[in-house]
RODO-2510 file (C-alpha; in nm, 4 decimals, decimal comma):
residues 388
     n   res          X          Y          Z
     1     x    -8,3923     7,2693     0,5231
     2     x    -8,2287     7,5550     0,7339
     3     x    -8,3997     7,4790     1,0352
     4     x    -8,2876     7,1151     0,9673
     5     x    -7,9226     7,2780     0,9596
     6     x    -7,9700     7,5355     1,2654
     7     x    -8,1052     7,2240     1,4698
     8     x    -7,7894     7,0048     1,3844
     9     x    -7,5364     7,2968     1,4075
    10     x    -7,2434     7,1988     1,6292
    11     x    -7,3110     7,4778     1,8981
    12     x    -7,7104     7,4135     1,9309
    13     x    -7,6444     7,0239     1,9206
    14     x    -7,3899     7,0783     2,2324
    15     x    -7,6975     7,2875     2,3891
    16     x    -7,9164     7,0488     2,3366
    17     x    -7,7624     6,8017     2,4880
    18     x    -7,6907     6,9695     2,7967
    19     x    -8,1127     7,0496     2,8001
    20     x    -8,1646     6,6911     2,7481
    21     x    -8,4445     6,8083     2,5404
    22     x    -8,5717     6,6419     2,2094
    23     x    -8,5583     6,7907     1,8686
    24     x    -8,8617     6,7858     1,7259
    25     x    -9,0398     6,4836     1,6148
    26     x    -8,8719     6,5060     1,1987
    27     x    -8,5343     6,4849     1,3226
    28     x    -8,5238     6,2489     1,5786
    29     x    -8,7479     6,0190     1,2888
    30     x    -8,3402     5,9618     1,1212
    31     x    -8,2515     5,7463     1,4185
    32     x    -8,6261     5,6262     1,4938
    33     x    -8,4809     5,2258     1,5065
    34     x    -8,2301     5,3797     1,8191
    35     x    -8,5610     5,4465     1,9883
    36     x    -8,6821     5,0921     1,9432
    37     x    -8,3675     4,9345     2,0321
    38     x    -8,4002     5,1075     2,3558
    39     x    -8,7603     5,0557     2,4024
    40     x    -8,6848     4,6892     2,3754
    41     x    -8,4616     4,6823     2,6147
    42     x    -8,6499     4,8939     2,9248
    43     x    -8,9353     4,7188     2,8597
    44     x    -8,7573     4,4011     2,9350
    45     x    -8,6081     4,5483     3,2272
    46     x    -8,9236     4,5997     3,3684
    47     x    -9,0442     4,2330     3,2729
    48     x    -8,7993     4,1007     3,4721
    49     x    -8,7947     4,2853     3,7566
    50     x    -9,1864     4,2258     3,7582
    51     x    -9,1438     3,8645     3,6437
    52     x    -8,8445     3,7489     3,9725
    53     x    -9,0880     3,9997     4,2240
    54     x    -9,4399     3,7812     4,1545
    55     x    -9,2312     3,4473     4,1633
    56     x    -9,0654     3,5687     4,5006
    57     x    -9,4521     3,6992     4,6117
    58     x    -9,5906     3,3800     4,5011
    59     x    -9,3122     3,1356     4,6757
    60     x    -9,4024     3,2835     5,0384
    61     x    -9,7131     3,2315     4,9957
    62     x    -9,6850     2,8789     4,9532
    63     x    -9,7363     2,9279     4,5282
    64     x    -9,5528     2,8323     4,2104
    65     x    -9,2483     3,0288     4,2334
    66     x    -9,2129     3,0193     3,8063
    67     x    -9,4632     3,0968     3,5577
    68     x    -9,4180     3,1170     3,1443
    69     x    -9,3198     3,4605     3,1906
    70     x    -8,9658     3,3512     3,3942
    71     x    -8,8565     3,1257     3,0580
    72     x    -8,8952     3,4542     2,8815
    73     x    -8,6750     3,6156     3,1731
    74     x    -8,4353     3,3431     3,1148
    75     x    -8,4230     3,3923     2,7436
    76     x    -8,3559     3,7760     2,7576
    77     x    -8,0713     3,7486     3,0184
    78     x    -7,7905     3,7370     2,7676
    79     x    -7,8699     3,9865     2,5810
    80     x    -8,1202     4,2315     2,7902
    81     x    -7,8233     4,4703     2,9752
    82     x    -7,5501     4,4471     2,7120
    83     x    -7,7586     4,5862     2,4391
    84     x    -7,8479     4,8554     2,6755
    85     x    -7,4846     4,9465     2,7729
    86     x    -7,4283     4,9210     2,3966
    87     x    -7,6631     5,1708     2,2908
    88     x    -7,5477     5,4310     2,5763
    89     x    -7,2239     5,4170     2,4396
    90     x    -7,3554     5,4902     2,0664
    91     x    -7,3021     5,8397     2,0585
    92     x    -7,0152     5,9220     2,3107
    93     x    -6,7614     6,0127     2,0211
    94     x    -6,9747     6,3859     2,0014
    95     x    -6,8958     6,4631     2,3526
    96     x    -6,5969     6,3358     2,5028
    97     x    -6,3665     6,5535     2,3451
    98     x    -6,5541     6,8103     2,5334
    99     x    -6,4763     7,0084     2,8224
   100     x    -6,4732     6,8435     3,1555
   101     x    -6,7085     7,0531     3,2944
   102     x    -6,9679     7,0643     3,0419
   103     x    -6,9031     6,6678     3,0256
   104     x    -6,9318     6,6285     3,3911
   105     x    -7,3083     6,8066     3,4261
   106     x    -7,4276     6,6212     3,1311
   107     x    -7,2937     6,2584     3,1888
   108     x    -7,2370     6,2612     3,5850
   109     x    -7,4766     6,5380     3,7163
   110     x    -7,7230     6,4809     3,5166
   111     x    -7,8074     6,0593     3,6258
   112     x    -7,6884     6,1882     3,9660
   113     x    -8,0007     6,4073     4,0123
   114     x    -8,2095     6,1413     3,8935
   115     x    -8,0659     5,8354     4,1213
   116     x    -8,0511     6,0843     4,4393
   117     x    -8,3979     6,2165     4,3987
   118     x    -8,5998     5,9096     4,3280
   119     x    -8,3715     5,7115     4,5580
   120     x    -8,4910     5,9160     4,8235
   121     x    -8,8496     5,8645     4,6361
   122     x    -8,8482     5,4953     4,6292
   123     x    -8,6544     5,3493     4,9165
   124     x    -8,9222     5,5021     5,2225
   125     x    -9,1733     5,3118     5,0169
   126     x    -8,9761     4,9717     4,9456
   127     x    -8,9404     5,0128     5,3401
   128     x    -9,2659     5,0835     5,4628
   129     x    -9,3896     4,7928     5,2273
   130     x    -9,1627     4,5344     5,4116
   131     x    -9,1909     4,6837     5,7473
   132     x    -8,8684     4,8150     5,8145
   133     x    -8,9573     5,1727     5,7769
   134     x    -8,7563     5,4039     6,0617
   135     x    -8,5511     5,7170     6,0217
   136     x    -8,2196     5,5137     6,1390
   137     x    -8,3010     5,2714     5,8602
   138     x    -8,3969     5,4867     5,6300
   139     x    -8,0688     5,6927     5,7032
   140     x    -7,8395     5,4085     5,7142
   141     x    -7,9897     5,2425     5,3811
   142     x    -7,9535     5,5688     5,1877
   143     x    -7,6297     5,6225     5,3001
   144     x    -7,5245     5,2619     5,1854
   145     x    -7,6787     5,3285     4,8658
   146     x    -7,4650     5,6324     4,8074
   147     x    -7,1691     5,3844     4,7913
   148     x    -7,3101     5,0689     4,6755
   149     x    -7,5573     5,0962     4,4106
   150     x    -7,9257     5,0807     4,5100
   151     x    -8,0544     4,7631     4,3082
   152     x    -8,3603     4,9562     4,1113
   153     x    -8,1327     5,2237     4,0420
   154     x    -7,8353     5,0665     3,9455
   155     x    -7,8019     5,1521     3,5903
   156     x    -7,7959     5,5352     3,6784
   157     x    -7,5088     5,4710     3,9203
   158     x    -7,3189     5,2451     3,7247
   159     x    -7,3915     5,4650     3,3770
   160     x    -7,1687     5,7792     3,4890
   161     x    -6,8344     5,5600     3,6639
   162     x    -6,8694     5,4184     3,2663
   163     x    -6,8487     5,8064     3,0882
   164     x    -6,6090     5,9154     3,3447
   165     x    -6,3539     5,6260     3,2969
   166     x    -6,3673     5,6300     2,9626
   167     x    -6,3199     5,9871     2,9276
   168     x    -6,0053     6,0029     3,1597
   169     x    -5,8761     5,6423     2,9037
   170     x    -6,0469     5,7858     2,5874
   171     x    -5,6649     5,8412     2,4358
   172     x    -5,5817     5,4493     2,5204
   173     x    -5,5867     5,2376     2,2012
   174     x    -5,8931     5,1065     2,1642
   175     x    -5,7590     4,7627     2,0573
   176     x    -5,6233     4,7403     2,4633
   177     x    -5,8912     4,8768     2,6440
   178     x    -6,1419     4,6433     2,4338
   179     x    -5,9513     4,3612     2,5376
   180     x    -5,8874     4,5157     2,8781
   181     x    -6,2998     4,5195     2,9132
   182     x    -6,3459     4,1931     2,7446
   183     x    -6,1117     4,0318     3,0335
   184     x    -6,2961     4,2035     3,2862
   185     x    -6,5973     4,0948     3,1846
   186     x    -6,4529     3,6755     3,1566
   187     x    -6,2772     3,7085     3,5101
   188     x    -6,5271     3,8052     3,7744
   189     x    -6,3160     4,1212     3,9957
   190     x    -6,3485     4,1034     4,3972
   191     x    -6,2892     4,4917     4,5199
   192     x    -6,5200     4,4536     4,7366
   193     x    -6,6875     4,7518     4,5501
   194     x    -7,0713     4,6477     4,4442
   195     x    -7,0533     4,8477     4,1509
   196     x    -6,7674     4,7380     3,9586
   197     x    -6,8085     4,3673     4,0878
   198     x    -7,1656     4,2889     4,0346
   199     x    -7,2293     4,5799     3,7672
   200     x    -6,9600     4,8053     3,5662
   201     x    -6,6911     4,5036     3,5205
   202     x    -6,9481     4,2606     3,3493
   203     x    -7,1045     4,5485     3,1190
   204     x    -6,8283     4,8030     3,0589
   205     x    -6,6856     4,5806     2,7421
   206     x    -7,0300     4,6278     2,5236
   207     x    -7,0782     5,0107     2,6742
   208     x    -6,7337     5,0319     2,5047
   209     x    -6,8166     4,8633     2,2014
   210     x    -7,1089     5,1036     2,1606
   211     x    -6,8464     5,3605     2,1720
   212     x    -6,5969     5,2322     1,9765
   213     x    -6,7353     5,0808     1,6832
   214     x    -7,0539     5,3016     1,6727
   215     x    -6,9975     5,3406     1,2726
   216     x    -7,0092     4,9453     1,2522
   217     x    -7,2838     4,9545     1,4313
   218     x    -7,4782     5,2031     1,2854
   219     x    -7,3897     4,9908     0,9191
   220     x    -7,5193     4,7086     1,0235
   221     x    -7,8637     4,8995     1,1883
   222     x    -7,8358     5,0608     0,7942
   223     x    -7,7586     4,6792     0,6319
   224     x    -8,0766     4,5775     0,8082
   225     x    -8,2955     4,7909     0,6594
   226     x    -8,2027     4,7166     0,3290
   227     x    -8,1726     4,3513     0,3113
   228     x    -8,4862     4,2328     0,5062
   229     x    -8,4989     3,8918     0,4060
   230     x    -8,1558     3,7847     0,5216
   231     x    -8,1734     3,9836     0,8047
   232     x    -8,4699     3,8109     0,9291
   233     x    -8,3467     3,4944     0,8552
   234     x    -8,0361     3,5543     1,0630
   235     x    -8,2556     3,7222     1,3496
   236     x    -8,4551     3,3315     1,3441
   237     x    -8,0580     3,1520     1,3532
   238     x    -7,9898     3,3893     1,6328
   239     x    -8,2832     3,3507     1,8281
   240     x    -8,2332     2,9531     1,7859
   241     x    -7,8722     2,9636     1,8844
   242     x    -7,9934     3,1958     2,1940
   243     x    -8,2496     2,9789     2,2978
   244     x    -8,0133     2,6834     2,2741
   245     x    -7,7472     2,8304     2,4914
   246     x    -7,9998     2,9310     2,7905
   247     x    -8,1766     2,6266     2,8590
   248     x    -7,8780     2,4082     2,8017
   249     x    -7,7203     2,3353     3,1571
   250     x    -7,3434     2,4622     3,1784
   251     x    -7,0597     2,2481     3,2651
   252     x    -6,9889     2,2619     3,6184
   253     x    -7,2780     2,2916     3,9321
   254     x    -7,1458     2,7060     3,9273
   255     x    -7,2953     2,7353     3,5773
   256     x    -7,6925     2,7296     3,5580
   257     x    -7,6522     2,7294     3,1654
   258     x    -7,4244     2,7029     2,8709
   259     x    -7,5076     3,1450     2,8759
   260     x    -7,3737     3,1861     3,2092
   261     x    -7,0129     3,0597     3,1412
   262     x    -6,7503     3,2723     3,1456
   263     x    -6,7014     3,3784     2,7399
   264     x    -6,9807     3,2404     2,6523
   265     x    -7,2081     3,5108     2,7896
   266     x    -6,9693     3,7591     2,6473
   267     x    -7,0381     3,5890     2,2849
   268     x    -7,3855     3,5745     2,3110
   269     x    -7,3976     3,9572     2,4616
   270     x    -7,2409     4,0411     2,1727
   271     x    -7,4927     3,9026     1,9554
   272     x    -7,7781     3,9775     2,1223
   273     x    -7,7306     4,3430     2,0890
   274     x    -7,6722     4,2870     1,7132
   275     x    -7,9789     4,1251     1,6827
   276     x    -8,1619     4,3805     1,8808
   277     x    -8,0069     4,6489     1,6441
   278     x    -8,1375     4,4573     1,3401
   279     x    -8,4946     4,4277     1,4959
   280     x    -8,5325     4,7783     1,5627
   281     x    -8,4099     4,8547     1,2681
   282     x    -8,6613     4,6356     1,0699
   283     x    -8,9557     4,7761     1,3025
   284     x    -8,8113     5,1529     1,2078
   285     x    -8,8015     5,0561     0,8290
   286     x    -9,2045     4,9066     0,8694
   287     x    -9,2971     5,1922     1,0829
   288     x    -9,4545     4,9180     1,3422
   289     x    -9,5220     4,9110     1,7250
   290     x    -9,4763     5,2681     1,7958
   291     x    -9,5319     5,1498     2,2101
   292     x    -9,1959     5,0370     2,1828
   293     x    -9,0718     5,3328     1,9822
   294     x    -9,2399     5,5655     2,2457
   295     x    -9,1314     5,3445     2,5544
   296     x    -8,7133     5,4053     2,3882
   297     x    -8,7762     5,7573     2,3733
   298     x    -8,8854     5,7616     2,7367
   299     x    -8,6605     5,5260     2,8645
   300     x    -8,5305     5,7282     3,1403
   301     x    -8,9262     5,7919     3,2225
   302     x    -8,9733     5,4229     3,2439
   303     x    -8,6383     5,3437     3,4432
   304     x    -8,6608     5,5658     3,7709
   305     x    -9,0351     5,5234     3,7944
   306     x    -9,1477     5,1901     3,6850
   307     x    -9,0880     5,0116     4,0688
   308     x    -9,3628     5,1993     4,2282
   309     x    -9,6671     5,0755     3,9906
   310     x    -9,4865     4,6801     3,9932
   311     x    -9,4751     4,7076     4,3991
   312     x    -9,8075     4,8276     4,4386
   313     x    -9,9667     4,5746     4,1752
   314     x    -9,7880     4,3195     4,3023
   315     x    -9,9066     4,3560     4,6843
   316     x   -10,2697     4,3663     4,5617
   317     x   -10,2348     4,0453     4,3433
   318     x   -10,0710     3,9125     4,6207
   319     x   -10,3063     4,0198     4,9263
   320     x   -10,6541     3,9504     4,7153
   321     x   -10,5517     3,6324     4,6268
   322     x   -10,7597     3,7047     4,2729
   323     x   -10,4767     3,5891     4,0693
   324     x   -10,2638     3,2635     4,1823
   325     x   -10,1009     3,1563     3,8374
   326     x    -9,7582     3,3176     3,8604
   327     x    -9,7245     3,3601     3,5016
   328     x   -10,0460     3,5590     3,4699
   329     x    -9,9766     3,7422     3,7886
   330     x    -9,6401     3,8078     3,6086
   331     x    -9,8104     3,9331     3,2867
   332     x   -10,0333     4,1776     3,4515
   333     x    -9,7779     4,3488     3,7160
   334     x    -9,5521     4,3717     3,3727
   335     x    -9,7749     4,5541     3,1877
   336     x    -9,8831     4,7915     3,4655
   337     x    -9,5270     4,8953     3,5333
   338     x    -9,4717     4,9559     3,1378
   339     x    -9,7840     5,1634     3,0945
   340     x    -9,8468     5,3458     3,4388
   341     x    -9,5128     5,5352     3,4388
   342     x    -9,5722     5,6719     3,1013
   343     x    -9,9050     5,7525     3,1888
   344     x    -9,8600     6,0019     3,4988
   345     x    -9,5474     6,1044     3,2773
   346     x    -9,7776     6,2530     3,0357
   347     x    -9,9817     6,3829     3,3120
   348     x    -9,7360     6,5631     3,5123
   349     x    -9,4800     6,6818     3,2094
   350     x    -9,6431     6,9953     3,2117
   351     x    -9,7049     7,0755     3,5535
   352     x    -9,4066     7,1685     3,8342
   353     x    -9,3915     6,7735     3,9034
   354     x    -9,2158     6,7888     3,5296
   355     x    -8,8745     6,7788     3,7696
   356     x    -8,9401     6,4166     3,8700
   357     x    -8,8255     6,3766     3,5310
   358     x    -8,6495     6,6414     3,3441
   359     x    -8,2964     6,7672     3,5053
   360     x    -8,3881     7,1636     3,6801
   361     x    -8,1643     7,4530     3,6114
   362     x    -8,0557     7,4708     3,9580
   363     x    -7,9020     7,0904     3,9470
   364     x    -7,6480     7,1792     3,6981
   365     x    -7,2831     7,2872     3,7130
   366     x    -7,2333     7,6643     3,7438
   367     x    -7,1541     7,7447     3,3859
   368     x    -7,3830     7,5335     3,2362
   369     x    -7,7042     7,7023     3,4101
   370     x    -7,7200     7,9986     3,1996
   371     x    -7,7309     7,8418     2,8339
   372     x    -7,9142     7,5397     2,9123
   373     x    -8,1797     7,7941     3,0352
   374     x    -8,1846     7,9827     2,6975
   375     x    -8,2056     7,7132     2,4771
   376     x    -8,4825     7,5228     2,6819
   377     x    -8,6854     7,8135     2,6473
   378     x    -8,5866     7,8064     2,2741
   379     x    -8,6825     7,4239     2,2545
   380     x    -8,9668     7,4695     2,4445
   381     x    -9,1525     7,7423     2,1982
   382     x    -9,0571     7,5037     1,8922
   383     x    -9,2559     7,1677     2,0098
   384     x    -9,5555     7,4256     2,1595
   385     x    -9,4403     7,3641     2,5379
   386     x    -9,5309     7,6258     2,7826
   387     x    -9,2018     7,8125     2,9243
   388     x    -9,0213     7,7027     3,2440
***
C-alpha cells in the first residue's frame, strides 16, 4: 500500500508525467478499459489508412477500388477520431493548472519531437516510393509540413495547438467554449490554415468534452461495468443507429451520408465515443483481448510507425500480383501495420534505437532535464529496465 501511495503522490505523478514513463503494470490495471478505448481506436486508424491505400493501389492497376474492409472504414468514420480526441482530453484537469513551462515540454515538446523526427523518417521514404525523391523536394515538402500538417502525422500536430489553446481559455466558462467548439465543428472555417480547417476545428469540441466532463465520463466507463446487460443492449441500439446513419445517403449531392451532415456527425461523434467507452469498459471488466489492451498502451508506438510496414506491404501485394481481392489485400496490409510496429518496438526498446520512441533528455525544456532524468532512472529500476 505505500508504494501504491508514493507512486500516486502529487510530486512523483507530475514526474512521471514529464518521463512519459508507465507505472508499473498494478496501477495502470485501475484504468485498464482507458487502454482499450485507445487501442480501439489506433487500431482503426491504421485500418483505414491501410484499407483507402490498397483501394487506391488496386484502382491504378485497373482493380476493384472497394473491398469488405472499406464498409468497415465507412462504419468507423463517425466515431473513429472523436473518441480519440475524447480520450486525450481525459486527464487534462491534472496538468493545466501547471506551470507553463513544465506544460509546454510535456504537451508541446514532447509530440513535437515525435512529428519532427519521424517526419524526417517517413517522408524520404513516401518519396522515394513514388519517385519524387530529390533534396529540393524533400526540403520544400518538409518545410510545408512544418506549417501544414503532414497527413500521417497529423494527430501529433494537431494534438499540441488543442493543449495550448485550451490552456491559454482554460478560465472561459466551459458552457461557452463547449458551444464555441460545437459551432466550429457544424460550420466548416476557411483560414486557409490546414490544421484548424481540415483537422483542429472538426475535433476540438469532443477533445474538449474529454476535458470537461471527464467525471461523466469516467461514470459512465464505471456504469458500464456494473450493469452489463443494459449496457450491451444499448452498445447493439447504437451500433444499429450507427450503421443506419452511414449507409443512408444525405440530403443534398455535398453529403455522401446522413453521418456526414453538418450536426449530425457531431451527434453521432458524440455517441460513438460513448459507446467506445462502454466497450472497453466491458472488455476491462472480462479481462478479454489483451492485443487491444496492449495496442492502447502503445498507441503512440503504433501512430508514428505504423506507415512504413502498410507502404511496404502494400507495394509487394501490389507488384506480385499474389493478392487481387481488395478486401483481402486490405486485411493483410492491416494486420501487418498493427503487429509489425509493435514488434520492432519490443525489439529496439532496449537498445539506443529506444529514442525512435521514448522522448531523450536532451529534447526537453531546460528545467525539466534534470528531474525527468532522476525519476526515469527511478522508474526504470522498478519495472527491471536497464538505466539510460
Amino acid at each position: 500500500m505505500s508504494r501504491f501511495k508514493t507512486i500516486h503522490s502529487p510530486k512523483a505523478m507530475q514526474l512521471l508525467e514529464a518521463t512519459q514513463v508507465r507505472p508499473p503494470e498494478h496501477v495502470s490495471e485501475r484504468i485498464a478499459w482507458f487502454d482499450y478505448a485507445k487501442g480501439i481506436c489506433i487500431i482503426m486508424v491504421v485500418m483505414m489508412h491501410s484499407t483507402l491505400g490498397v483501394g487506391e493501389a488496386f484502382a491504378e492497376r485497373g482493380l476493384a477500388p472497394e473491398g469488405f474492409m472499406h464498409w468497415l472504414v465507412a462504419y468507423a468514420k463517425p466515431f473513429r477520431m472523436p473518441d480519440f480526441f475524447l480520450l486525450s482530453g481525459l486527464f487534462l484537469s491534472l496538468a493545466i493548472g501547471r506551470a507553463w513551462l513544465h506544460y509546454l515540454d510535456t504537451k508541446l515538446v514532447h509530440f513535437a519531437y515525435f512529428y519532427v523526427l519521424w517526419l524526417a523518417i517517413q517522408m524520404p521514404l513516401r518519396l522515394a516510393v513514388d519517385g519524387g525523391l530529390s533534396a529540393g523536394n524533400f526540403a520544400s515538402q518538409f518545410l510545408d509540413a512544418l506549417v501544414n500538417p503532414y497527413a500521417p502525422l497529423w494527430f501529433i500536430y494537431v494534438l499540441p495547438l488543442m493543449f495550448i489553446v485550451t490552456k491559454l481559455l482554460h478560465r472561459v466558462p466551459a458552457p461557452v467554449l463547449l458551444g464555441g467548439a460545437a459551432l466550429m465543428q457544424i460550420v466548416p472555417l476557411h483560414t486557409g490554415w490546414s490544421a484548424i480547417d481540415q483537422y483542429a476545428a472538426h475535433y476540438y469540441v469532443f477533445f474538449l468534452a474529454g476535458y470537461l466532463l471527464a467525471p461523466h465520463v469516467f461514470a459512465i466507463a464505471r456504469w458500464a461495468g456494473e450493469n452489463v446487460a443494459i449496457s450491451l443492449w444499448a452498445f447493439f441500439a447504437w451500433a444499429v443507429a450507427n450503421g443506419i446513419a452511414v449507409f443512408t445517403p444525405g440530403l443534398g449531392p455535398e453529403y455522401s451520408s446522413m453521418a456526414h451532415m453538418p450536426l449530425v456527425s457531431l451527434l453521432l461523434g458524440i455517441a460513438g465515443a460513448v459507446a467506445i467507452v462502454t466497450a472497453a469498459s466491458l472488455m476491462a471488466k472480462f479481462d478479454v483481448a489483451h492485443g487491444i489492451r496492449y495496442c492502447g498502451k502503445h498507441s503512440i508506438v503504433l501512430y508514428i510507425s505504423f506507415m512504413i510496414p502498410m507502404a511496404l506491404t502494400r507495394v509487394i501485394l501490389v507488384k506480385t500480383g499474389l493478392i487481387t481481392d481488395t478486401g483481402v489485400a486490405s486485411l493483410i496490409v492491416w494486420l501487418t501495420a498493427v503487429i509489425s510496429p509493435l514488434v520492432v518496438y519490443e525489439v529496439l526498446r532496449r537498445t539506443p534505437f529506444r529514442y525512435l520512441y521514448q522522448r531523450p533528455s536532451w529534447a526537453r525544456l531546460p528545467d525539466q532535464r534534470r528531474a525527468a532524468t532522476g525519476l526515469a532512472q527511478r522508474v526504470r529500476r522498478i519495472n527491471g529496465l536497464p538505466a539510460a
